[in-house]
N, C-alpha and C positions, 0 to 999 in steps of 0.2 A: 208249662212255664218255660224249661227253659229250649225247646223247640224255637218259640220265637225271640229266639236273644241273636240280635245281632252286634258285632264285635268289630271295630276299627282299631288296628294298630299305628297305624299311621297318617298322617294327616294328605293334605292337596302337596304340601311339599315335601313329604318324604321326613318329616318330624315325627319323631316318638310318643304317641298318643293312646292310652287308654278310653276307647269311649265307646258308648254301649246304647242299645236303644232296644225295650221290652213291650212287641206289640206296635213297632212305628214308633213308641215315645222314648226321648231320650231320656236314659236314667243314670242316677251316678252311680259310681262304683267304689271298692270299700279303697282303691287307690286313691284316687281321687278327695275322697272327703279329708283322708287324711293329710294330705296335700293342701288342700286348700286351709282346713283349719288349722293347720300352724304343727303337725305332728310329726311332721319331714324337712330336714334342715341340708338342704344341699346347697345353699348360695354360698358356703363356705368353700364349696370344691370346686376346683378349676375343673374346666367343660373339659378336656383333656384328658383327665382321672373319671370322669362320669362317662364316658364313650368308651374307654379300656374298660371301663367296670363294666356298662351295658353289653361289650361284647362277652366279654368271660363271662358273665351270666349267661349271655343269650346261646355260645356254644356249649354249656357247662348244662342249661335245662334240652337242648336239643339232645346229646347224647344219649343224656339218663333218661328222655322221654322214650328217643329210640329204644333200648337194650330195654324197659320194662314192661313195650309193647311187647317185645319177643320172647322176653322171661319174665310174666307174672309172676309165675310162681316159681319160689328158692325152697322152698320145706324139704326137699332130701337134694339140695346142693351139695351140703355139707357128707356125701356121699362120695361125690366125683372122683374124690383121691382116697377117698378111706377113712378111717379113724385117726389116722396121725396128720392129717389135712390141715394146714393155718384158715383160719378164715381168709386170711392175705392171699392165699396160695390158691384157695379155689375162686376167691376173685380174678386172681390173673387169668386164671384158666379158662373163666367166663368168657371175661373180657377178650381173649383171643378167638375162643370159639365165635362170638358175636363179629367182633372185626374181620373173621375169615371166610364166615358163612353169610353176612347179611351188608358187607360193605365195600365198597368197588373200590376204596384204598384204605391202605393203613392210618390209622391217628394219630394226632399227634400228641406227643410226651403226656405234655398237661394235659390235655384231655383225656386220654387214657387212665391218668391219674387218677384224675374225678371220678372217671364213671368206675375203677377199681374199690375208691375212696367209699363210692356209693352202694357196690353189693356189698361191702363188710358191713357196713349200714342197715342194709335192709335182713340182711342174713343175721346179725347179732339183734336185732328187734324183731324177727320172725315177721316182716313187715309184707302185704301182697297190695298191691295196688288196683284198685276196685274201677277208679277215676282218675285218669292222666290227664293234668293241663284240661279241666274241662270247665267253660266259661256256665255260668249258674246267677240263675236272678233267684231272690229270696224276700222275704219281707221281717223289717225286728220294728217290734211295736206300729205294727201297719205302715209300714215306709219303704217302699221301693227300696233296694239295691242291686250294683250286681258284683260280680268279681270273679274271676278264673285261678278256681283251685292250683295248686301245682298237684298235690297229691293226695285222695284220701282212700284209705282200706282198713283191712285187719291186720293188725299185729299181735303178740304176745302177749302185750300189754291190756288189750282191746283195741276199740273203733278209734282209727287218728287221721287227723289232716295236718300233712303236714307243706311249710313253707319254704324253698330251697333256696337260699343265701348263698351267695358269692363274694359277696365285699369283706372290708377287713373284718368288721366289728357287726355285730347285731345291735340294729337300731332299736330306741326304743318302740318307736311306731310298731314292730313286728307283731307286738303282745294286744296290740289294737286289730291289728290287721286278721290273724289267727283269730282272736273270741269273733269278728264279725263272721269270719266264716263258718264257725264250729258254731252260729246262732240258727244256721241254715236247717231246717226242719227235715228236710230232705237226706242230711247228713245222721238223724238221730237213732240212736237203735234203743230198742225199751224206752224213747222216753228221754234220753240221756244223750249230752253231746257226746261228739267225740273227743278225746284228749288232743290238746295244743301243741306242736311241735314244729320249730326250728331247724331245720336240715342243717348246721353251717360247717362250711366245705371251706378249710382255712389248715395250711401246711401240711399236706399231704393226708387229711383224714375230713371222713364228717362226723363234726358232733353232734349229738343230738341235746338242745336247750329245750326244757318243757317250762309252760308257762301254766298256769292256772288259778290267778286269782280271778275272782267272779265279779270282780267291780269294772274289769278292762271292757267286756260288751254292754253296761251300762255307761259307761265314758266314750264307750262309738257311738253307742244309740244317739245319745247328746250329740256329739257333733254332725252326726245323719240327721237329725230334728234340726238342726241348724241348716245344713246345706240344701234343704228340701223348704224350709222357708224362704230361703234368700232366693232359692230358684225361682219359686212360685211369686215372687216378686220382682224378675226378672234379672237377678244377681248373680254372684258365683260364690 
């Protein structure tokens, strides 16, 4: 299935586009449905404040995409300095090694920041990332979708997917967007989703928000059962 997922970022003009086609057909994605059925409230923000945000996202999941290609695995990070190590500390220490050995210039501040912000993250959740950024079609209650994980593996905790936030506040939509992924079959271990989580990267740290009520991917399915009627009726 997802061999044939084709993925568009961007449109004929260089617009920011999510869109996806599974098999030559075009399908929607869990962005999108939530979008269109009324679950995403950006007409309040000046295009100005959405463009600063798209970029700090878009250099903030670049970095952390990089450094987690190259360091799956943290399980005895916490070695690097010793037993009196901060987690802070062997973050930095990462983070330089990664910017010294794998990148033709230094970073800048805030960015450094983040992807710092990001092994404390992953090193205090014992988190290993399985699936980077990887686009995935799926079906909840026989209905196409599709959508591009940020992140799913094993942690401490167990199996999690998790979503990486950049903006001030976590939307509500997040806890829509997360069950529709964690509904993906392909993500199940025993049977069992994986746990829902929120990355968000806000004043120098990320925290981690879990979500798990079980009514939020009956409330997507709904609005997926909607967007696949109105399609099939030539709508949006």
């Amino acid at each position: 299935m997802t061999n044939s997922i084709q993925f568009r970022d961007t449109d004929s003009n260089g617009k920011p586009v999510h869109e996806y086609e599974v098999a030559g057909i075009k399908t929607p994605s869990v962005t999108y449905v939530l979008d269109k059925r009324g679950f995403c409230d950006y007409q309040s923000c000046p295009e100005d404040y959405m463009e600063a945000a798209r970029e700090r996202g878009q250099i903030g999941h670049e970095v952390t995409h990089w450094f987690d290609e190259k360091y799956p695995d943290l399980t005895s990070a916490h070695n690097v300095l010793g037993d009196n190590g901060k987690l802070s500390d062997v973050a930095t220490y990462l983070a330089d090694q990664f910017e010294k050995v794998w990148l033709d210039e230094p970073l800048h501040v805030w960015t450094k920041n983040q992807l710092e912000a990001w092994i404390v993250f992953r090193m205090d959740l014992g988190f290993t990332p399985l699936l980077i950024e990887k686009p995935m079609a799926w079906k909840i209650n026989g209905m196409m979708v599709c959508g591009t994980l940020d992140r799913f593996g094993m942690s401490k905790l167990g199996p999690m997917v998790i979503d990486l936030k950049f903006t001030s506040k976590i939307e509500r939509s997040v806890k829509y967007q997360l069950a529709a992924y964690a509904a993906n079959p392909e993500l199940h271990v025993r049977g069992k989703r994986p746990l829902r989580y929120a990355a968000h990267f806000k004043d120098g740290k990320v925290i981690p928000v879990p979500f798990t009520r079980t009514k939020d991917e009956q409330i997507f399915s709904a609005a997926l059962a909607i967007t696949h009627d109105l399609w099939n009726s030539g709508g949006k």
